[in-house]
C-alpha positions in Angstrom: 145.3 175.3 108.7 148.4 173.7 106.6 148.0 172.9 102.8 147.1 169.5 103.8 144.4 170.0 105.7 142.8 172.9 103.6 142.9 170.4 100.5 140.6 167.9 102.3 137.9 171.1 102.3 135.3 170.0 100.1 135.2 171.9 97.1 131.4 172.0 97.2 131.3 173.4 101.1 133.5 176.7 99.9 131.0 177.2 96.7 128.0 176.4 98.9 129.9 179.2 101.5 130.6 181.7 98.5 126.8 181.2 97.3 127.1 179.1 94.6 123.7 176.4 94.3 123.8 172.7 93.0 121.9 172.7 90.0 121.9 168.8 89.7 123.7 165.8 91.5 124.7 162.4 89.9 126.2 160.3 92.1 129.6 161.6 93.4 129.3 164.5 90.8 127.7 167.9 91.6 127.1 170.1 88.5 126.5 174.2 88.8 126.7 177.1 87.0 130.2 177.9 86.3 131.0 180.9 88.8 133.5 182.2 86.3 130.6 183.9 83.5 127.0 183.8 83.0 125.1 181.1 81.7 121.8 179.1 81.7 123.0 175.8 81.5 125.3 174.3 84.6 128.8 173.3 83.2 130.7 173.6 86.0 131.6 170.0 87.3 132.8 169.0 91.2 133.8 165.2 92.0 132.9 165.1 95.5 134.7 162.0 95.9 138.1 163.2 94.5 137.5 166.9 96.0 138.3 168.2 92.3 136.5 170.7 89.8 136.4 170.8 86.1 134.8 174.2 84.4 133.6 172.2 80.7 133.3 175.9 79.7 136.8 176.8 79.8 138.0 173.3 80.2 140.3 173.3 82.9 140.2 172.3 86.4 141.8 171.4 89.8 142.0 171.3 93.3 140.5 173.8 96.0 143.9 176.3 95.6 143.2 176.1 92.0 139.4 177.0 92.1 140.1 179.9 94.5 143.5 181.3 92.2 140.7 181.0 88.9 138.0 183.0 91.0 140.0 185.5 92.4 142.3 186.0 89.7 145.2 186.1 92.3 148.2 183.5 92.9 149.0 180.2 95.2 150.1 182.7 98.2 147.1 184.9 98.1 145.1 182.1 97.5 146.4 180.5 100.7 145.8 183.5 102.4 142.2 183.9 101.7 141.2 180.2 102.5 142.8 180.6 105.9 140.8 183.8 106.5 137.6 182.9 105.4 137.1 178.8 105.8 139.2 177.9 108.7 136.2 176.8 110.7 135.6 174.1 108.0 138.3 172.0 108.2 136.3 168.5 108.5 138.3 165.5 109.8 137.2 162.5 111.7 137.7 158.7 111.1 136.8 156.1 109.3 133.2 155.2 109.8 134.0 151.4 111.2 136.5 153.2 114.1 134.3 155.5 115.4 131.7 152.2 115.5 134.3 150.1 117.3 135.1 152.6 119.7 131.0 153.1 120.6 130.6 149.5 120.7 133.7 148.9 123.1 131.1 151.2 125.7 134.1 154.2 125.6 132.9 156.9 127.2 131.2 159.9 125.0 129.9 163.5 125.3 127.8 165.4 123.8 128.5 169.0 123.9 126.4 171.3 122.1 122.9 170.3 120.4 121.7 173.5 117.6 119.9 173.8 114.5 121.2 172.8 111.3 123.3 175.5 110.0 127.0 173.4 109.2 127.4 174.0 105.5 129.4 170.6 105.6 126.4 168.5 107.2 124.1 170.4 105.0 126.0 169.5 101.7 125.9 165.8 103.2 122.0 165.7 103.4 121.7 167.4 99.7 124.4 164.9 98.2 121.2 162.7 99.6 119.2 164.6 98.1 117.5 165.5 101.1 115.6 168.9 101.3 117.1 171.2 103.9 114.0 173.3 105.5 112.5 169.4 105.8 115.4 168.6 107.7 115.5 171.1 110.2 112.4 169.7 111.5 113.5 166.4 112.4 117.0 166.5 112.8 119.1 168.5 114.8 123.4 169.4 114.5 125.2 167.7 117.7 129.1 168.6 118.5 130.2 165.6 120.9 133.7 164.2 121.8 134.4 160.3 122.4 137.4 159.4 123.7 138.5 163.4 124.1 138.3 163.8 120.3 135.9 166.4 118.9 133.2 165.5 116.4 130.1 166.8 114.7 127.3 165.2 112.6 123.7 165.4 112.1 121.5 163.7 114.8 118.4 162.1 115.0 117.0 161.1 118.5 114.8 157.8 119.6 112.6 157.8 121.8 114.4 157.5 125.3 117.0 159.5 124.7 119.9 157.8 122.4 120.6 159.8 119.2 121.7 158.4 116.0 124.5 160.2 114.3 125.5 160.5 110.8 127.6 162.2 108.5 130.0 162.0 105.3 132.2 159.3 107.7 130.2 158.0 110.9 127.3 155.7 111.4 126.3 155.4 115.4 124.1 155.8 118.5 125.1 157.9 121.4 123.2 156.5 124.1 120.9 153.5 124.1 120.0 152.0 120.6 116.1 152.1 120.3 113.3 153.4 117.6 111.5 156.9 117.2 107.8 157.6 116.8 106.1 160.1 115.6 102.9 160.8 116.1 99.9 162.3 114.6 96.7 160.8 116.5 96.6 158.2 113.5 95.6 154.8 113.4 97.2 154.3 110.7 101.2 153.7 110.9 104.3 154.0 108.3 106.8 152.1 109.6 110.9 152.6 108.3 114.4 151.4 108.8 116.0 155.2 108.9 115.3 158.9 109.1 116.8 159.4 105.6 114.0 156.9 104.5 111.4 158.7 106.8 112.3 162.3 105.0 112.5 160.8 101.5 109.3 159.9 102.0 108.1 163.1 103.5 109.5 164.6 100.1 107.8 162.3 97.3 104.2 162.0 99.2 104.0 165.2 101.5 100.8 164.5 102.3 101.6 161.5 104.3 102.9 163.7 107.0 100.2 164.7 108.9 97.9 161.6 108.1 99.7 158.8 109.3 102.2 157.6 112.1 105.5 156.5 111.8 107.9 154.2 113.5 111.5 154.8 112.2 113.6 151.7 113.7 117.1 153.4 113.4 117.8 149.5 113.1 116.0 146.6 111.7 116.6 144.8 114.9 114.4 147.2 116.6 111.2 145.9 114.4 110.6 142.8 117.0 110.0 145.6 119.8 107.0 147.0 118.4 104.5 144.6 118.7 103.1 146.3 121.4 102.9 149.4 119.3 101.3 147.7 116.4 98.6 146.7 119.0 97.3 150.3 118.9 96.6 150.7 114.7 94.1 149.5 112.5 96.5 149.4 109.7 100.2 148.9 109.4 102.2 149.6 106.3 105.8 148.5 106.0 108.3 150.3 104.4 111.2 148.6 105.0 114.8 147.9 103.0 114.2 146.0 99.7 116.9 143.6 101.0 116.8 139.8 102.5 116.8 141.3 105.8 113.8 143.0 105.0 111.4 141.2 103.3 112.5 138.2 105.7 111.0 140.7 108.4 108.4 141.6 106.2 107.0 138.4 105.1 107.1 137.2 108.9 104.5 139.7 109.4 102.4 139.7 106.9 102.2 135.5 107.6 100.9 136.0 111.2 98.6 139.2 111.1 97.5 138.8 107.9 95.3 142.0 106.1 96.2 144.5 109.2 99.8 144.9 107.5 100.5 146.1 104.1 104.0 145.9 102.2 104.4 148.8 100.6 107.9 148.9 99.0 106.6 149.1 95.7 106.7 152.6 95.9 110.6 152.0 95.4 110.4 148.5 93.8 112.6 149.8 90.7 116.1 148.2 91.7 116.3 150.9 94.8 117.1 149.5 98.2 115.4 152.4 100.1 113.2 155.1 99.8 116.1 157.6 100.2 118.0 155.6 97.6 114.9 155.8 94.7 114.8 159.4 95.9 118.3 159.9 94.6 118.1 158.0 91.5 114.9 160.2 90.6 116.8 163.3 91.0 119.9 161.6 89.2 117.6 160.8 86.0 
């Protein structure tokens, strides 16, 4: 790895690596204990967006060569050395979320290579920056190491129900495969139905009870929704959860006009200024 490419190493992958927990997350800032001395309350700042840590405790700060110099009480060459031995497997790079979407939508060809359990500290920090809990996780989503176009990529993946699987990370938003919803099921009649996974697992994580007493349709895009009336022919009872935007009460409202009482709009669970379920999620652990 050159300088360049061990400065865009997240800050919070090598702390996460060298066992150091998030205490608490707001926004783009992930506070922790400082790693430099003992003490009960977190002071020890990292700006995920700007890859940069402050200690309040000592109040200084830096970049990734900085943190690791502090730590190991050594200088810029030794520092240099040790990230190349120990992180060189996390270099992360990939582009911009809207190319990767172009080049899927132009029908380029893809492959997927390897499909394992979450373990990627990277895709790990990415679902607790969401504030996503991890063991949850592993049983819904799975890590997926694919290639389009001959260039290498990674992300976390969630699959539909004929195959296609919806990947996401810090930079990508796409389907590999064919663009279609996921159930789950539970021999309910009753069914949840959500835009995304990161919805479907907030909700998993404010009401765990729903997750054995209901099913779910997660549409992995609202433009799924008009393919399910078929589906909603099999429940007694229907409760939408979808995206407190116009996109989603327009969809909402149009059911609840034609089927009257078997649907139920329920995004007053998250009617606080939240667009999602995953976004209310965050703001409640941001409080």
């Amino acid at each position: 790895m050159d300088i360049k490419t061990i400065k865009n190493i997240p800050i919070s992958t090598v702390m996460s690596r060298l066992g150091f927990c998030i205490i608490r997350t707001n926004y783009s800032s992930l506070w922790y204990k400082s790693p430099f001395r003992n003490e009960t309350t977190a002071s020890f700042k990292v700006d995920s967006k700007k890859n940069l840590y402050y200690d309040f405790g000592e109040g200084k700060g830096g970049n990734i060569f900085d943190f690791i110099m502090r730590l190991k009480e050594c200088d810029f060459k030794e520092a240099l050395h040790f990230i190349r031995k120990e992180f060189d497997s996390l270099s992360f790079h990939q582009p911009k979320q809207d190319l990767i979407n172009r080049e899927i939508n132009k029908g380029t060809t893809y492959q997927i290579n390897k499909e394992q359990v979450l373990q990627n500290h990277i895709l790990m920090e990415y679902l607790k920056a969401r504030c996503l809990v991890i063991e949850i996780c592993k049983q819904y989503l799975v890590e997926v190491y694919y290639q389009v176009n001959d260039k290498k990529y990674f992300g976390v993946g969630f699959k539909n129900d004929i195959g296609g699987i919806e990947i996401r990370n810090k930079y990508a938003k796409l389907c590999l495969g064919k663009k279609w919803y996921t159930s789950i099921k539970n021999k309910s009649k009753q069914l949840i139905v959500l835009e995304s996974w990161s919805d479907f697992l907030s909700l998993l994580i404010l009401y765990p009870n729903t997750e054995n007493q209901f099913d779910f349709v997660i549409l992995n895009s609202l433009s799924m929704f008009n393919k399910l009336d078929v589906v909603f022919d099999q429940y007694e009872k229907v409760f939408l959860a979808l995206d407190n935007d116009e996109a989603g009460t327009k969809a909402t409202q149009k059911y609840l006009e034609i089927t009257g009482k078997k649907f139920t709009d329920i995004r007053y669970l998250y009617n606080n200024g939240s667009k999602d379920l995953n976004e209310f999620l965050m703001n409640l652990k941001n409080i």
